[in-house]
N, C-alpha and C positions, 0 to 999 in steps of 0.2 A: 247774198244778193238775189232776188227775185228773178225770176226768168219771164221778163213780159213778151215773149215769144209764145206761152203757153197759152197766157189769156184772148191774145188774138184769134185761138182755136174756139173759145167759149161760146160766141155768141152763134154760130154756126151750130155747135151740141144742142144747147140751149131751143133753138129753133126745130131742130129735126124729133127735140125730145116731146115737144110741146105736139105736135107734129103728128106722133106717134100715139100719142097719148089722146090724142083728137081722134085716130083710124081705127084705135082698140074698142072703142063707145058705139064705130058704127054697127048697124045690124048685119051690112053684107058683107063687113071686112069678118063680124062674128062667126058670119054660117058658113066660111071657109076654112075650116078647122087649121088647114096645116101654114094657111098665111096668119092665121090669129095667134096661134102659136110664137111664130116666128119672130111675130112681131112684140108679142107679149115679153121674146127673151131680147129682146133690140130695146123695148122700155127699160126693162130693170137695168141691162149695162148701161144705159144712158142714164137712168136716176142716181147709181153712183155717182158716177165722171158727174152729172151737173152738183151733186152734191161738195164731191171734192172740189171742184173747183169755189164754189159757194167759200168753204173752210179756207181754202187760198188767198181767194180777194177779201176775208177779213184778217187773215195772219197781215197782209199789204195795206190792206188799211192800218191796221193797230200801228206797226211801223212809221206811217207816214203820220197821224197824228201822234203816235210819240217823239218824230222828231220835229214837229209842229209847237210840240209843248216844253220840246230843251232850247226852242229858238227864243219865246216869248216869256217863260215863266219863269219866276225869281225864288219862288216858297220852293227851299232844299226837300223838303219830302215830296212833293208835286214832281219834282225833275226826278229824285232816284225812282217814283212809281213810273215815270215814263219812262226810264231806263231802262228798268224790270220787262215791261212790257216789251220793248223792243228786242232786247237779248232774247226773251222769252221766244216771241214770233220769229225772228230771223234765227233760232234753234230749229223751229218747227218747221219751217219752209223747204231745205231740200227733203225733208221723206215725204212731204207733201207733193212735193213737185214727182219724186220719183212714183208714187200712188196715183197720179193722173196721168202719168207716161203709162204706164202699166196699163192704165183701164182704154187708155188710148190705142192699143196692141189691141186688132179682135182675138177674143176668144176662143178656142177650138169650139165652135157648137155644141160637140158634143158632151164636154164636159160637165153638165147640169143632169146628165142623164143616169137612169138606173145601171146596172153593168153585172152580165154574166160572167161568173167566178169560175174558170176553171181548173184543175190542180191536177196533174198526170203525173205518178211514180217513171222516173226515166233508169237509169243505169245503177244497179245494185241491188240487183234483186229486194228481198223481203224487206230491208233495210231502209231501201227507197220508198216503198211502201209505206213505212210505219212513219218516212218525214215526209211524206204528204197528209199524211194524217196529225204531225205535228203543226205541218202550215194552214190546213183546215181550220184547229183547233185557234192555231195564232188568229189567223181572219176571222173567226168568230167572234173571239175576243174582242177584237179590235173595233166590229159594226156593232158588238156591245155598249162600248164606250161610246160611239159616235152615236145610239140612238137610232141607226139601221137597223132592217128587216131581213134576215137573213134565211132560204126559201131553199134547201136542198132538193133538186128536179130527179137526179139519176149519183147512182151509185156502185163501183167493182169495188170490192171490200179484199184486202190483200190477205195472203193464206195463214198468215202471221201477226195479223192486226193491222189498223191502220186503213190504205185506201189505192187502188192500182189506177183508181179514176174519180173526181168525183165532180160534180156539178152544181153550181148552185146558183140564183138570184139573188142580188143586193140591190134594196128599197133604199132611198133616201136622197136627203137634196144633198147634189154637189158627189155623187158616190163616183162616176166613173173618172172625173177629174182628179181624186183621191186615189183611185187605185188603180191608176193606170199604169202608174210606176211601178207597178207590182210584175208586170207581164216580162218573162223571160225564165232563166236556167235558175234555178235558189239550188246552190250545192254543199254538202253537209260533210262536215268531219267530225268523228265522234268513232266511239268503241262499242259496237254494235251487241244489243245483248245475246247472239247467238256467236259471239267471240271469245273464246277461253282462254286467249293466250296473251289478251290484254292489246290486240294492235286496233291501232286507229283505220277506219277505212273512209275511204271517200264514195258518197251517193248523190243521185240527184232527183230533183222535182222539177218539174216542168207549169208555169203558172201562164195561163192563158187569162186577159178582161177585156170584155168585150163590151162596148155601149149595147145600150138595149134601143132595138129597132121598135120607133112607134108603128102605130098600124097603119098612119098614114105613111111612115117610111117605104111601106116594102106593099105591093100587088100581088098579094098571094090569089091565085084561082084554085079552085079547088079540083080542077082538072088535072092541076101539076103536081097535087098530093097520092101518093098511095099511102095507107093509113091500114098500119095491121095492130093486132092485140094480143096479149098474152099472157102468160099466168107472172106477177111479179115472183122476184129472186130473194130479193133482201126482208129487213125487218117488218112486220105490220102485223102477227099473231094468224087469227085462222085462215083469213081471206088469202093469205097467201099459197101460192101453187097450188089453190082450187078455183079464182074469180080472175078472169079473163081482164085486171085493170091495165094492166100496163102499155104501155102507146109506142109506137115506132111508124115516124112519119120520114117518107123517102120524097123527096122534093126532087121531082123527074129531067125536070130542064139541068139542074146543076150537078144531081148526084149525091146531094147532101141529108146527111141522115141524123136524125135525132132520137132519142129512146128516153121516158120517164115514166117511173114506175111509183115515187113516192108515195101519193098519194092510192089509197083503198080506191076510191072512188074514180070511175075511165074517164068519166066528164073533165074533172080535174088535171088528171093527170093531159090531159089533151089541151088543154089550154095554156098548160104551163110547158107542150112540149111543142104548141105555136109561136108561141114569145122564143123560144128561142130559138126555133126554126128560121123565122123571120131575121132576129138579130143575126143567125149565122152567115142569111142571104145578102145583107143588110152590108155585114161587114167585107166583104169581096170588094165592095166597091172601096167603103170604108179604109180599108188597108193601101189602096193606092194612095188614098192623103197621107198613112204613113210614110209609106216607104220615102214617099217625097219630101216630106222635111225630118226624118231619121238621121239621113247625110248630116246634116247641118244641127243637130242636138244631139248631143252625149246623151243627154236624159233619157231620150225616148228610143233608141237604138234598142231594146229588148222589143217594144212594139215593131221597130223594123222590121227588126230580126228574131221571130220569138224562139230563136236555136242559141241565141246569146245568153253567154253567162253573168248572172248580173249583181250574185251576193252570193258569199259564202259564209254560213253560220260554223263556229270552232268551236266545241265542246268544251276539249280539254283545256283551252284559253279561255271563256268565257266571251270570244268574241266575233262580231259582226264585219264583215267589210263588205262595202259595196263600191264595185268597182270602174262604174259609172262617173263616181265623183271622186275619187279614192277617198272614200272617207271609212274611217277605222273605228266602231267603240267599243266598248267592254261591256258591255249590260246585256247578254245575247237571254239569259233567265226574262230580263222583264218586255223583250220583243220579242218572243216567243210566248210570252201572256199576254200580248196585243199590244204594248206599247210602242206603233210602229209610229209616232209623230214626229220624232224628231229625226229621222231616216228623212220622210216622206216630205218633211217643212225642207229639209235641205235642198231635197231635189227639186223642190220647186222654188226655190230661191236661185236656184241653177238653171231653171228654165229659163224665168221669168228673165233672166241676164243674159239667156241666149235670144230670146224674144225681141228685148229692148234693139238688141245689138243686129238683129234683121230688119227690125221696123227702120229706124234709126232716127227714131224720134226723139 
């Protein structure tokens, strides 16, 4: 049974999309960058939702002249094709209906945005190290598949391989909404290769994601920058520990420091250690939205609280649990080759049902 409770909401969308769509074309809503924006991501959620709804009111139609056609029609194949039709559409209707609930819930804004990757070895010495270099390895993986840009800024390389820090940029549409789930404790059980007596030890990583702050976000002066230079550490052949690239910017007002060295070139590396200077300032604020609805989502309790523990990978079982949703599976080989989808589809399926269940629409 249709819910004509929903279409009532239509023509109202419908109007503001139209609306919308009329403000994006002007020239002075254009030369406002961060209302153009704004507005440009206010369109797209609204050409969904009017689209869904579109899909709706013809599942409501088909129905209603199929039972138009069981009322009047006598030809036996004429009534089972309307039959068909109907069973078919009133199959279709409630994931349709729960798809326009969903687009009806706003959106975290930030979710469309790119997002800084960060991954800290916590507790286990050399061990912890070498499974942040395996979670590295897993996220690479993984914005492989998706088609992501993945942009290493800064680097501590652990004494044993692996990584005691590492940093990086993720390009692509929809990335921080994807890996946001990621942020929290990932703790590892396995028989560490510096173990000869065969026991299992428990380690941990620390995974930080951050939206990426646009330029309109954040008011940097460059008054509140100190900006020093210095010989890079890591890999990059002769220029290294003889060409002054590497960047280390102290942002005075907050206290907040950034360092990247990747790149040979200062210029470079400076640009790429403003982006995320900015996203760092960006997120202070940012963090108070989480902490505020953390309370109220299972899901996102690691953004609350990025000291929670939120997955444990099992060697010697083959298994994953995270424990966010208690969810348990056995394939820890091919999520640890990036295949983190079906983790990630669940926790958003758990969101989106803690969403509904606040909105209460």
């Amino acid at each position: 049974m249709a819910d004509y409770s929903l279409l009532e909401k239509y023509e109202a969308i419908r109007y503001r999309f139209e609306e919308v769509g009329s403000q994006i074309t002007d020239p002075g809503v254009m030369s406002d960058m961060k209302r153009y924006v704004k507005l440009n991501q206010e369109y797209k959620r609204l050409e969904s939702l009017v689209g869904a709804f579109k899909e709706y009111k013809a599942l409501i139609e088909n129905i209603e002249t199929g039972k138009e056609m069981l009322d009047t029609e006598t030809d036996p194949d004429l009534r089972e094709m309307a039959k068909e039709e109907i069973d078919s559409s009133e199959a279709m209707i409630p994931k349709k209906e729960q798809e326009i609930r969903l687009l009806l819930v706003p959106a975290d804004p930030e979710d469309g945005k790119n997002a800084i990757l960060e991954i800290r070895a916590g507790t286990g010495g050399d061990e912890a190290s070498l499974f942040a270099g395996d979670l590295f390895r897993m996220y690479s993986k993984f914005c492989e598949r998706k088609g992501w840009r993945l942009e290493v800024t800064n680097t501590s390389e652990g004494t044993s391989g692996g990584y005691k820090e590492i940093v990086a940029k993720v390009s692509g549409e929809g990335v921080y909404g994807i890996l946001k789930y990621e942020s929290g404790v990932h703790r590892v059980q396995r028989v560490p290769q510096t173990e000869t007596q065969g026991r299992v030890h428990t380690s941990a990583a620390t995974v930080a994601v951050l939206p990426e702050a646009e330029e309109f976000d954040v008011d940097l002066r460059d008054a509140d920058i100190r900006k020093d230079t210095y010989c890079s550490s890591g890999p990059g052949g002769q220029s290294v520990n003889t060409t002054y690239s590497a960047i280390r910017l102290t942002h005075i007002p907050t206290g907040i420091v950034v360092t990247c060295q990747d790149e040979k070139s200062q210029l470079k590396n400076l640009a790429k250690a403003m982006v995320e200077l900015r996203t760092r300032i960006y997120n202070m604020e940012y963090q108070k939205y989480i902490d505020a609805i953390a309370s109220k989502r299972k899901t996102m309790v690691s953004t609350g609280d990025r000291s929670a523990k939120i997955r444990t990978y099992n060697w010697p079982q083959g298994r994953i649990t995270d424990h966010r949703i208690n969810l348990t599976i056995y394939n820890l080989q091919a999520v640890i080759n990036g295949d983190l989808d079906e983790i990630i589809e669940k926790l958003m399926v758990e969101e989106n049902s803690e969403r509904l269940k606040e909105a209460e629409i």
